[in-house]
Backbone as a ProteinNet text record, in pm:
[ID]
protein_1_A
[PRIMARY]
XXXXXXXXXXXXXXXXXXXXXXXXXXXXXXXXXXX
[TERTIARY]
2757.6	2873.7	2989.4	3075.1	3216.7	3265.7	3296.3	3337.9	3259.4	3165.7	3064.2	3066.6	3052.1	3141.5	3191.3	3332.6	3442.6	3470.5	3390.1	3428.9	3273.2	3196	3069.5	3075.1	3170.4	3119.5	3143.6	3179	3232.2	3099.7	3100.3	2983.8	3020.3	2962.3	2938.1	2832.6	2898.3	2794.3	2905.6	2744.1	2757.6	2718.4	2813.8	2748.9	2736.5	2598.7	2536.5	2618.7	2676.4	2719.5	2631.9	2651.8	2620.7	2729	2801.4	2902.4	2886	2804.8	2768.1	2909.2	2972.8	3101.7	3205.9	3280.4	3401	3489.3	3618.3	3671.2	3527.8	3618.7	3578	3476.2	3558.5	3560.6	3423	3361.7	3236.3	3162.4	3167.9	3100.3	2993	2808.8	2780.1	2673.9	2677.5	2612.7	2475.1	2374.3	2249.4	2185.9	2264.6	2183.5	2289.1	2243.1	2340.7	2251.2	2321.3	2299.6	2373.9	2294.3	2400.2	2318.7	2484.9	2410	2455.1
3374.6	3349.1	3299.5	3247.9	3198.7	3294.8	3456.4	3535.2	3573.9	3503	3561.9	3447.6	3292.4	3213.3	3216	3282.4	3239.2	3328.2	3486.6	3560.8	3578.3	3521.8	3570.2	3675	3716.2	3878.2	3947.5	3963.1	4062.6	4111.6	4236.3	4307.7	4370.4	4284.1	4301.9	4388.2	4482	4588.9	4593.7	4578.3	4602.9	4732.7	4749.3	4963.7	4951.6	4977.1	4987.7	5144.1	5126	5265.2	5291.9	5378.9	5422.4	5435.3	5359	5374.4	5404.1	5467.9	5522	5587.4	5684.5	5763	5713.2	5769.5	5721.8	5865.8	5942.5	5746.4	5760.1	5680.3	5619.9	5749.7	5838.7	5983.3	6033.6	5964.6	6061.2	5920.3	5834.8	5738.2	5768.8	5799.3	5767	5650.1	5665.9	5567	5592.3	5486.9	5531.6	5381.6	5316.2	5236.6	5143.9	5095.2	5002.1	4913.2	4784.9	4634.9	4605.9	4555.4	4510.8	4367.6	4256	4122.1	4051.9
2508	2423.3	2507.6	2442	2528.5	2566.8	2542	2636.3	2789.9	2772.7	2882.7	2978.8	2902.2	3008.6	3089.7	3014.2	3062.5	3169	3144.3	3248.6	3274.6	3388.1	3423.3	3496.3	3610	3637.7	3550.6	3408.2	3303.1	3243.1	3249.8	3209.1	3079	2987.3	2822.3	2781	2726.8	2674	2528.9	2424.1	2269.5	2227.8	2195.4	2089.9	1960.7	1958.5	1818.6	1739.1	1645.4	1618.2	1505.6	1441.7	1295.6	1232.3	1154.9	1068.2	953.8	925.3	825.4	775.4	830	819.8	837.8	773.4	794.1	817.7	921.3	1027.5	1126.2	1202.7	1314.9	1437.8	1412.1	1541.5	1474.6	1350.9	1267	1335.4	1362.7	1407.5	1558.8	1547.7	1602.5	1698.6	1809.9	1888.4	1944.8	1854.8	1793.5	1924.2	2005.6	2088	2210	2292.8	2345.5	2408.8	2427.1	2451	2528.7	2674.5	2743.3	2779	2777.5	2768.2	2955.7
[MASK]
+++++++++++++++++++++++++++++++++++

């Protein structure tokens, strides 16, 4: 992606949450992706 471009040493990691809930603080993190 263009953020990854633009900064290549930038280490992008995506969090899969479960948002199932609401707020945010009931939100959990069911995986992670790092690109």
């Amino acid at each position: 992606n263009d953020l990854k471009n633009s900064y290549p040493n930038l280490s992008i990691t995506h969090l899969i949450v479960d948002t199932r809930y609401d707020p945010p603080e009931d939100w959990h993190i069911i995986g992670m992706e790092k690109k």
